[in-house]
Each structure stands twice: as structure tokens, then as C-alpha cells.
C-alpha positions in Angstrom: -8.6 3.2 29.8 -8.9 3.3 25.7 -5.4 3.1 24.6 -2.6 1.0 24.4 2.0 1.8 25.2 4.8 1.5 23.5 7.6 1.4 25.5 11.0 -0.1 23.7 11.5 0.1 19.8 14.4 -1.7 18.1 15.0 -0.9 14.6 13.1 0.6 11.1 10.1 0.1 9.5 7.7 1.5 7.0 5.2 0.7 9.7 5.1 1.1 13.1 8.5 0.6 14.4 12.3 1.4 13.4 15.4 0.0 11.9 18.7 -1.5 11.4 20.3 -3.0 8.2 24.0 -5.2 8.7 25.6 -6.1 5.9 28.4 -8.9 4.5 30.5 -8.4 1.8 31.1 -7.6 -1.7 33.7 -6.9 -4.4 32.3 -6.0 -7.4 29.7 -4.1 -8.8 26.3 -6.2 -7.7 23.5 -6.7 -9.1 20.6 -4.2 -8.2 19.2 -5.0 -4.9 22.4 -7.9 -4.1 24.3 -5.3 -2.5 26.4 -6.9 1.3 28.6 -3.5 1.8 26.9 0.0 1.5 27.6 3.3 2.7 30.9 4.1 5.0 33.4 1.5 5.4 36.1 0.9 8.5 39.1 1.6 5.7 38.1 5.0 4.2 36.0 3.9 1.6 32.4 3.7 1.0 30.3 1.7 -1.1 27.1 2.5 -3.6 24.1 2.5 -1.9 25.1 5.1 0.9 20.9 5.5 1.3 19.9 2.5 0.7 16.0 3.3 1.1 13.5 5.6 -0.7 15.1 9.2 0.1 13.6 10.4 -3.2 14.1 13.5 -5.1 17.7 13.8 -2.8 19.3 17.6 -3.3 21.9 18.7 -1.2 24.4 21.8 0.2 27.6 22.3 1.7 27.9 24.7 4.6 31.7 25.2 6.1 32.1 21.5 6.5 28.8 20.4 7.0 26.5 18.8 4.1 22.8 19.1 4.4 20.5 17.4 2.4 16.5 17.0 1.9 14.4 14.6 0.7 10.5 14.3 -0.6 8.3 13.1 2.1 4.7 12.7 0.2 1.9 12.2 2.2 3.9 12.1 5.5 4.0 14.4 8.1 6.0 16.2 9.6 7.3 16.8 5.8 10.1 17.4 3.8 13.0 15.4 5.8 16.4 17.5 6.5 19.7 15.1 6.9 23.9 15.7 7.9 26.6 14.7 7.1 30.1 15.4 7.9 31.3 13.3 4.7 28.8 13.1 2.1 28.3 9.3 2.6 27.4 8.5 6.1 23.8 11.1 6.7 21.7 11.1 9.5 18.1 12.8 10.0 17.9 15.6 12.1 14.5 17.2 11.4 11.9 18.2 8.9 11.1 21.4 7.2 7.2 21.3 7.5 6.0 20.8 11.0 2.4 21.3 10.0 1.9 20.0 6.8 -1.9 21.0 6.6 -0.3 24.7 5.5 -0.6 22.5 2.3 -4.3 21.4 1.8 -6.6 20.3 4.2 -6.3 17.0 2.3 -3.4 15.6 4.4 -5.1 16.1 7.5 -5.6 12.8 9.4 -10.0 13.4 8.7 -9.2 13.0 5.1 -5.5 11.5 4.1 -6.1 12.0 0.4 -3.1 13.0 -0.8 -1.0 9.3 -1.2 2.3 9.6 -3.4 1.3 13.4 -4.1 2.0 16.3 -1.0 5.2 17.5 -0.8 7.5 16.4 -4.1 11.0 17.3 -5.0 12.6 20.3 -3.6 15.4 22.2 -3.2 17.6 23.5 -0.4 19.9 26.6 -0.4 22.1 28.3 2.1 22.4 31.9 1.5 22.9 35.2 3.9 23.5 33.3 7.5 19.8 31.0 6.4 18.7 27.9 5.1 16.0 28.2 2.6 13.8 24.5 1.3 12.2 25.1 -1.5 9.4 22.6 -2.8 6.4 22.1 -5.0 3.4 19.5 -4.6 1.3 18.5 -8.2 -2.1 20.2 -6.5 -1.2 23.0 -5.1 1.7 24.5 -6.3 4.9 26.0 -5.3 6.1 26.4 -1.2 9.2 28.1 0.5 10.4 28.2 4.1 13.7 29.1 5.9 15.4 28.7 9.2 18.8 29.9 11.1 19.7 25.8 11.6 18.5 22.9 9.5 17.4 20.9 12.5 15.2 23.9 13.1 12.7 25.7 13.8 11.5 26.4 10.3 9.2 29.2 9.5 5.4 28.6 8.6 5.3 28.1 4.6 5.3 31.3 2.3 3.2 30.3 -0.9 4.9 31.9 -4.2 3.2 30.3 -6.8 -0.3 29.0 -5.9 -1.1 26.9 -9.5 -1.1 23.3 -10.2 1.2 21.4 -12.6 4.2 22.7 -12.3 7.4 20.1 -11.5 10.7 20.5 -10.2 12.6 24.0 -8.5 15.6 25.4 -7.8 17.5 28.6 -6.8 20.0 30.6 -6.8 21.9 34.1 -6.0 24.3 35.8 -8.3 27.1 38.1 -7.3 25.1 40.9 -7.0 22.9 39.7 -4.8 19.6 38.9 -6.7 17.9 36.0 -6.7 16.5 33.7 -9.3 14.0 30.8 -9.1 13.7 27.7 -11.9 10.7 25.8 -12.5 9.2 23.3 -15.0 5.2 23.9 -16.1 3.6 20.8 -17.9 1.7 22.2 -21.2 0.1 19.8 -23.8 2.7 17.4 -23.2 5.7 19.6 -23.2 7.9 20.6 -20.6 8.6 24.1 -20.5 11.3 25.7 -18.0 12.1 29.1 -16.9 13.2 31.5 -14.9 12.0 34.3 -12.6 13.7 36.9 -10.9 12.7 36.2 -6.8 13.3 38.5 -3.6 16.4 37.5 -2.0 14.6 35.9 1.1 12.6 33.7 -1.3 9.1 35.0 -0.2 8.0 36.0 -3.3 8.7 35.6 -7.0 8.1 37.8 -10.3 5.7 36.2 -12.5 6.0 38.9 -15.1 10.4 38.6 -15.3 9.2 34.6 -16.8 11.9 33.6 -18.9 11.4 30.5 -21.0 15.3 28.4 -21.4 13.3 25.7 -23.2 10.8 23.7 -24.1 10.5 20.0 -25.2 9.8 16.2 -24.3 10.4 14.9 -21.0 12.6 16.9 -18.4 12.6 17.1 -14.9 15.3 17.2 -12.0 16.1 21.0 -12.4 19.2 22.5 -10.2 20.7 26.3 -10.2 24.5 25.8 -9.6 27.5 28.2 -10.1 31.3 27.2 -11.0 34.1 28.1 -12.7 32.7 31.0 -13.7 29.4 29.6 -15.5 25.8 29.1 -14.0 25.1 25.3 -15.1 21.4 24.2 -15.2 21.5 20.5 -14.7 18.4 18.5 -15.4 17.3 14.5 -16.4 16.0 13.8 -19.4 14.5 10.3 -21.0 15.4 8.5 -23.9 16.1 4.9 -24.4 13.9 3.5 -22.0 15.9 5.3 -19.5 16.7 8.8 -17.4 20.0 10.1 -18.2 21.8 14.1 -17.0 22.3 17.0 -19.4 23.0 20.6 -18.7 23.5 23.9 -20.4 25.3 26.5 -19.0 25.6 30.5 -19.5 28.2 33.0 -18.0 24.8 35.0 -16.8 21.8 33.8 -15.0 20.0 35.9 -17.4 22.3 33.5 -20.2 22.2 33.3 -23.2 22.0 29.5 -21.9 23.6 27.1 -24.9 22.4 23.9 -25.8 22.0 21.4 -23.8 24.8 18.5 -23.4 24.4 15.1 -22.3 27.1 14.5 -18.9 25.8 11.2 -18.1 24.7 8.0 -20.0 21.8 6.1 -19.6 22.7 4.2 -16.7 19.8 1.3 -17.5 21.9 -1.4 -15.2 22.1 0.4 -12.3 18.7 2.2 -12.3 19.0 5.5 -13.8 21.1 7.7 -11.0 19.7 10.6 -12.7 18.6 13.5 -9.4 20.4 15.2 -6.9 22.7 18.0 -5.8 26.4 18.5 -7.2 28.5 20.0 -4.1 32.0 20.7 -4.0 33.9 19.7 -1.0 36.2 21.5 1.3 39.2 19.2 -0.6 37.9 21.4 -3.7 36.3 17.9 -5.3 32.9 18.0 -6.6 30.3 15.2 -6.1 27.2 14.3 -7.0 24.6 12.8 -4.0 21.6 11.1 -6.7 18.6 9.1 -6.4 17.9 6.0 -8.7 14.7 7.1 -10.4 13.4 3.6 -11.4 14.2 2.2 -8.1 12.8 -1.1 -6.8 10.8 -2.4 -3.9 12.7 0.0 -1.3 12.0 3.2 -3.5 14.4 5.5 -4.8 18.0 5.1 -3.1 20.7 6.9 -3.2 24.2 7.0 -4.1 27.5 9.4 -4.3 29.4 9.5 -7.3 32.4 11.8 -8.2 32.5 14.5 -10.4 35.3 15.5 -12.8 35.6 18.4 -15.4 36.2 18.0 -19.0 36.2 21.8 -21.4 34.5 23.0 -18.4 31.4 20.5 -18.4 30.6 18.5 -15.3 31.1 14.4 -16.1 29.4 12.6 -13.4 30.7 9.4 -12.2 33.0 7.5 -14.6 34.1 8.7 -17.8 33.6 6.5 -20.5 35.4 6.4 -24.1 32.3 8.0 -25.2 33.2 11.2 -23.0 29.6 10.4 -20.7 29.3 9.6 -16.8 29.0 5.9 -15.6 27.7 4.5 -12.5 30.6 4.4 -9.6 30.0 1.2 -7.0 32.9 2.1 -4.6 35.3 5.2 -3.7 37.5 6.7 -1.1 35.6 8.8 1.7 36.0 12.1 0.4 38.8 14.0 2.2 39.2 10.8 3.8 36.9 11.6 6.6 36.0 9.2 9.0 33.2 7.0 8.7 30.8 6.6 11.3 29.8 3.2 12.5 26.7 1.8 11.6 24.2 1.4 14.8 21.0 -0.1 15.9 18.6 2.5 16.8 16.5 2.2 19.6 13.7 4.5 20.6 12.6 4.5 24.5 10.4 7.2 24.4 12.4 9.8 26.8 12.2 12.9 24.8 10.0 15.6 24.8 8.8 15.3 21.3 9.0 12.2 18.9 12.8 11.6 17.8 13.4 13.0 13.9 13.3 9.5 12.4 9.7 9.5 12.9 6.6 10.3 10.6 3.1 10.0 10.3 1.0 8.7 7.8 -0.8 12.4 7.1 -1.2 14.4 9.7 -2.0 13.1 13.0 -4.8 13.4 15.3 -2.8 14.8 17.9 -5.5 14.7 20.9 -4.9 10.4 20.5 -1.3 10.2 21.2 1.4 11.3 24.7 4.5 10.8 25.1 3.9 12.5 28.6 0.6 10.6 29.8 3.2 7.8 31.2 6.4 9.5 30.7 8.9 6.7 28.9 6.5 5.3 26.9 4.5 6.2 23.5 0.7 6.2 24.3 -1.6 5.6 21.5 -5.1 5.8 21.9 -7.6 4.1 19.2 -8.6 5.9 16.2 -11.8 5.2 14.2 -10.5 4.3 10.2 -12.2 6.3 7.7 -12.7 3.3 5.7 -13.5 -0.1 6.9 -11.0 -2.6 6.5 -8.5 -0.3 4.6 -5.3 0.2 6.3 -4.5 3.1 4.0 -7.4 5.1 6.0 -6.6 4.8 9.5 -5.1 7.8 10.9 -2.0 7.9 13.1 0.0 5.6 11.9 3.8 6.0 12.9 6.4 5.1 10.4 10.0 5.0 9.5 11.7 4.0 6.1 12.5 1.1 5.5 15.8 0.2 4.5 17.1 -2.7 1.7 20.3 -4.7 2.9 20.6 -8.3 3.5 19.7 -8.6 7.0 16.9 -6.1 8.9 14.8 -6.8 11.9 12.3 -4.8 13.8 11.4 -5.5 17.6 8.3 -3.6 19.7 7.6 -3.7 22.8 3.4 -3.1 23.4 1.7 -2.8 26.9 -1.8 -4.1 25.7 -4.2 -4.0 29.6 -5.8 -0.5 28.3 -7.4 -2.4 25.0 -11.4 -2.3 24.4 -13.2 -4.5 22.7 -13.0 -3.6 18.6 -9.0 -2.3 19.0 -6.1 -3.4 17.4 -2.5 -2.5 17.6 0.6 -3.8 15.9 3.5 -3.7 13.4 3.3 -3.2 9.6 5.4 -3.0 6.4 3.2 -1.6 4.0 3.5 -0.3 0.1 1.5 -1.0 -2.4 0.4 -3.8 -0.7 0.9 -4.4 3.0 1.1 -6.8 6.0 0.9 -6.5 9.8 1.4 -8.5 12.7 -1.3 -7.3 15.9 -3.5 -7.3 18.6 -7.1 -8.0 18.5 -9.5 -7.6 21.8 -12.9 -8.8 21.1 -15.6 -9.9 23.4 -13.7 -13.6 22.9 -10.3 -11.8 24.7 -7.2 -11.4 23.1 -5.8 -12.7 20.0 -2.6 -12.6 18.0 -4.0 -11.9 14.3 -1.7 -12.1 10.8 -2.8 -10.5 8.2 -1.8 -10.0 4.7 -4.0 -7.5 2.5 -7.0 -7.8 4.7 -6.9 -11.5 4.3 -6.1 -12.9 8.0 -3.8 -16.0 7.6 -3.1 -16.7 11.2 -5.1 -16.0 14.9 -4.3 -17.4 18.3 -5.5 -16.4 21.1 -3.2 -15.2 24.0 -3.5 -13.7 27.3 -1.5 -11.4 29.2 -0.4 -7.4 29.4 2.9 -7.0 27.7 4.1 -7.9 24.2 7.1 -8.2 21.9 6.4 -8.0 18.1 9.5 -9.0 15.8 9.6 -8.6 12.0 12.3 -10.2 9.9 13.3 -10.0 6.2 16.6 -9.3 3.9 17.0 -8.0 0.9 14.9 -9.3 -1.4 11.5 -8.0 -0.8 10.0 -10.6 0.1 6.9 -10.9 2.7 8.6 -9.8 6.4 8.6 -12.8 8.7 6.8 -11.6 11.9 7.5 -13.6 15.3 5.8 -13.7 18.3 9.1 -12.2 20.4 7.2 -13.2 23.9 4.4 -11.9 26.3 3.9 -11.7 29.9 2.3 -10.8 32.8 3.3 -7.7 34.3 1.8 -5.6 37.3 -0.7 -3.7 37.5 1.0 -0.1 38.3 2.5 2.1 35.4 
């Protein structure tokens, strides 16, 4: 037998494996990266980050009292990650919007994975009619819509409705009549241009010949449809200063006129440009703002939850300064004083029909080398050839989770090794930009423990037995996981 099992999974990893993050304290503002408290806290409050790992391009809803939110997923598959929340701060993943994402290019399939940091970009999701609609766009191919009666799902295959590339950032929205409009952003000659089509109400389609152009200019990006008040508000990031900072303009018609723009929010250089998201108002009649940090660090873009208050009918996110602009927010009240929900260690055993929501592959998978009913209770992975030698980036099913940045995290797997061959390896890995992994090597020699770092192998002993624990270590800094041989041991020969 070709393979080898996974049968217990403790905890998160941008590798193969899961998570858990623990925190100590914290009074003030911290700086970026030092946070102890995040998210939900056992007094009402919450803490900045309440995501803190790369949930980019964040947007979010409110349905009755339920908040959905999505999330860019790249390269991975399934794609475009769906979370809930009861409270705006404390969001847990409960399904994807792309099952298949080769409805996108035959470039994410696992014979090819060519499409790293590109695939599926930021999107938008939308409740409208008794259906959830996620709209997205990827920098090849263009821009992508699908629905469903629940957010967990099923989602519908993808509709195409606007097959060209270089086009950024979408958004939508219904007025009272019904009618639907769609935003995007083309790149020209180093300007941005933005407008706005008339689209059927069920988002399948959208009119290319009802373009309107709201403007032109240098960098913008982060484009969101919203309605309050009695205005339609475009919000949107722009650069300047070294930084992203939030602007709108606003009309009493979708169709406008749309005035000039406004900034809301400063540069926010300190705290790493909060700058893209989804302003929601809650059932207490607040409104918030759930944002990414577009520069981010090593654990991507996180996200954070600031208020929103009103000044002459113009959304100030965050804290007002003297200056009348939005400032990053480090701690709050729950809003509606909801109760938080208690952080957990997650643990995957393998007893479900289909592969829990917190998992994604690297590209799609080749599906004929992995069972989760082969030996029910356990993951079976069977050995996949790389399309590149020695480059970890082209081996095909690879199971991942995000990684998250908090001062304490540790990831534990379990592996039953008996059905390795000669030439396989199997293991845990964090991997980025660069990458590390802990594993199993069978050779002709037998069994050995390998470390490697970047394709340079820094530590190998040999070991024998059937069944192995693999533990990763590392806090909040970044730096290099600490990987442990947990223990191995004989175990029998049935299962």
C-alpha cells in the first residue's frame, strides 16, 4: 500500500495541519504584531486584531442578526472563504463559495498550479431577494458571480459576466426599485477608471453598453456599493503619503450625480493602513466597519472592527480626530453587548463526510489520491509525483489552513507511516515566501526524520516504527517554527 494516514490534527497551519492561538494581556495600543488580547473578551469587549491572520480583501453583510463575511482565497481551493458571526468580532468559517475552482482557468488545477497570489481576488457579498450573491474578480480572467439560499451552501456553478483581464475590485447593489447595479475599477495607462453598469437583478449578467465612468485618476481600489440615510455612498482606498487611506462620494441616485470625493479616514501608517472592508449597520442601529490592514506583515492582511459615526451625513471610521478624519480603534465594547464566544483548540479527527470548512488545498486537488472513507476516521493521502523537483511550491495536494499571529500557537499531527514506499515523504509545513517542513523520508536506507528549511536539509535521523506525532511551535514574531519530534511507536498491524 502507496499512501500514508492522518488520523488526529491539533491546531492551524499554513501547511499541513491546523490551529490555535492563546493570548496574555495588554492595555494599550501595541505595537504591530505585539498584540497579547485579540478578538472577544470574557467582559464584553473585544480587542483589535479580531482576525488576526491573512483574511484579505474582508467585505461583509448583515442578515436579521447574522453577519456574513468573505475573504480572497488566491490560488487555494475550494475558493473564496464564507465566515459568521453573531457579533461582528468573534467569526468562524463555515464554507466556500467556489467548490471547483478550475471554472476559473485550468491553471489552478493540481497538473499545473500556476496561478500563486493571483486566482480568486477581492470580492463582494450581497444579500438580496431570500439569496446570497459573492461577487469576485481574478487579474487573468476577469469578473465571476455565484449565489446560494445559505452561505454555508451549496453555491451555484460560476456565471462569467465580464470575461477581460485587468479589471480590480467589485461591488453591488439594488435600489428601491429593484434594479441592480454593478461597480468595477479597469486599469488604463496607469489610471484607474471606475464605473458603473446597470446588471440583471440575479447578477448573471451585466450591461456593458449602460458603462458609466464616476472617475478616473491615480491609485484606487477597495470599491463598495452601500445605501444610508438616504444617499448611495461609494467608499473606496486611495494612496498618498506612503500609505492607504478611505474616501467616498456619495449621490441621492445610483445613477448620481456622485460629488467629489472626501477623505473619512487618515493615513493610518502606525497601525498598517486599515483601509478594505464592508461598513454594516447592526441590529442596535450602530454602523461598523470590519477592514483589512493592506500592508500587513508576516501573517498577511488581518483584520480588525472599528466603529463608525456620522458627521453632515459622511461616514468617519474609527476615531475622530481634531482634523474631522477616522483613526485606528485598539479596543471596544461587543457591539449590542453580545456575548463572546470562547476561544477553542480545534481538532480535526477525520469523522465527517467531507473535509471540515477550515480546510484548503494548495490549487486544486488530485482528488483520485486522497479518502477520507478508505479507513473511515482517518485522512488517507496517497503520494503525488511534484511537477518540479525539489520545489515544494509544485507538489500537488497540499492541505492547508491559515495561520494565525498571537503570542503562543502550536500544531500537533498524528501520521500512520507503514503504507510508505521508497522515494515518499510526508509531513508538516509553514510555508510563505519561503518555507520549512518537518517529515518523513522512506528510502532504500528505511526511515528517517528529515528537517528542512528551503530545500536545504539541516537535520535527519533515522527512526523506525508505524505511528508518528509531528509538533510545530512558534509565537508571534515570525520567526522559524520550532518543530519537535512529539513521539512514535509501534502500533499493530490491523487498521
Amino acid at each position: 500500500m502507496s499512501d500514508f494516514v492522518f488520523r488526529k490534527l491539533w491546531l492551524l497551519s499554513l501547511g499541513l495541519v491546523c490551529y490555535f492561538a492563546y493570548a496574555t494581556g495588554y492595555t494599550d495600543p501595541p505595537s504591530w504584531g505585539s498584540w497579547g488580547k485579540w478578538g472577544s473578551q470574557p467582559d464584553g469587549t473585544y480587542f483589535n486584531l479580531v482576525l488576526p491572520a491573512d483574511f484579505s480583501d474582508i467585505d461583509c453583510i448583515r442578515a436579521g442578526e447574522d453577519y456574513y463575511a468573505i475573504s480572497s482565497t488566491f490560488q487555494y481551493s475550494p475558493g473564496m472563504v464564507i465566515l459568521h458571526s453573531g457579533n461582528l468580532v468573534d467569526w468562524k468559517i463555515i464554507g466556500h463559495a467556489v467548490t471547483d475552482i478550475r471554472q476559473i482557468s485550468p491553471e489552478m488545477n493540481w497538473d499545473r498550479m500556476d496561478r500563486y497570489g493571483r486566482g480568486i481576488w477581492a470580492g463582494s457579498i450581497r444579500y438580496y431577494d431570500n439569496k446570497y450573491y459573492v461577487l469576485f474578480r481574478t487579474p487573468d480572467e476577469g469578473f465571476f458571480t455565484t449565489w446560494a439560499v445559505h452561505p454555508a451552501g451549496p453555491w451555484a456553478p460560476l456565471t462569467t459576466i465580464l470575461p477581460e483581464a485587468g479589471w480590480d475590485d467589485c461591488s453591488a447593489i439594488w435600489d428601491e426599485a429593484g434594479n441592480a447595479y454593478f461597480i468595477g475599477t479597469l486599469f488604463r495607462d496607469r489610471l484607474y477608471e471606475t464605473y458603473l453598469f446597470r446588471m440583471a437583478p440575479d447578477c448573471s449578467s451585466i450591461d456593458r453598453s449602460s458603462a458609466m465612468l464616476l472617475h478616473r485618476g491615480g491609485s484606487r481600489e477597495a470599491s463598495k456599493l452601500i445605501q444610508a440615510g438616504g444617499w448611495y455612498y461609494l467608499i473606496y482606498s486611495r494612496t498618498g503619503g506612503g500609505s492607504r487611506y478611505v474616501v467616498a462620494k456619495r449621490a441621492k441616485s445610483i445613477t448620481g450625480p456622485w460629488s467629489e470625493e472626501k477623505q473619512i479616514m487618515a493615513p493610518n501608517l502606525g497601525s498598517n493602513q486599515p483601509n478594505q472592508g464592508g461598513i454594516v449597520q447592526g441590529p442596535d442601529e450602530q454602523w461598523y466597519f470590519l477592514t483589512h490592514h493592506g500592508k500587513g506583515d508576516w501573517e498577511g492582511r488581518a483584520v480588525s472592527l472599528l466603529p463608525v459615526t456620522w458627521k453632515d451625513e459622511w461616514p468617519v471610521i474609527g476615531s475622530q480626530g481634531d482634523d474631522g478624519l477616522g483613526y485606528m480603534v485598539w479596543n471596544g465594547n461587543l457591539p449590542l453587548k453580545a456575548t463572546p464566544e470562547k476561544k477553542e483548540w480545534y481538532c480535526d479527527d477525520f469523522s465527517r463526510e467531507g473535509l471540515e470548512p477550515h480546510w484548503e488545498w494548495n490549487h486544486y486537488p488530485d482528488n483520485e489520491k486522497w479518502s477520507l472513507t478508505e479507513r473511515p476516521g482517518w485522512l488517507r493521502m496517497k503520494a503525488v509525483k511534484p511537477l518540479q523537483k525539489n520545489n515544494l511550491k509544485k507538489v500537488p495536494n497540499m492541505l492547508t489552513q491559515w495561520v494565525y499571529r498571537t503570542s503562543s500557537n502550536e500544531v500537533t499531527v498524528k501520521m500512520d507511516i507503514r503504507g510508505m514506499v521508497n522515494g515518499q515523504t510526508a509531513g508538516l509545513c509553514h510555508y510563505a515566501a519561503t518555507y520549512a517542513w518537518l517529515g518523513v523520508t522512506k528510502t532504500e536506507a528505511g526511515l528517517s526524520l528529515i528537517m528542512n528549511e528551503n530545500e536545504r536539509i539541516t537535520s535527519q535521523h533515522f527512526i523506525s516504527g508505524n505511528d508518528i506525532w509531528l509538533r510545530s511551535d512558534w509565537g508571534g514574531g515570525g520567526d522559524l517554527p520550532v518543530f519537535l519530534l512529539y513521539r512514535w511507536r509501534e502500533l499493530p498491524a490491523s487498521g
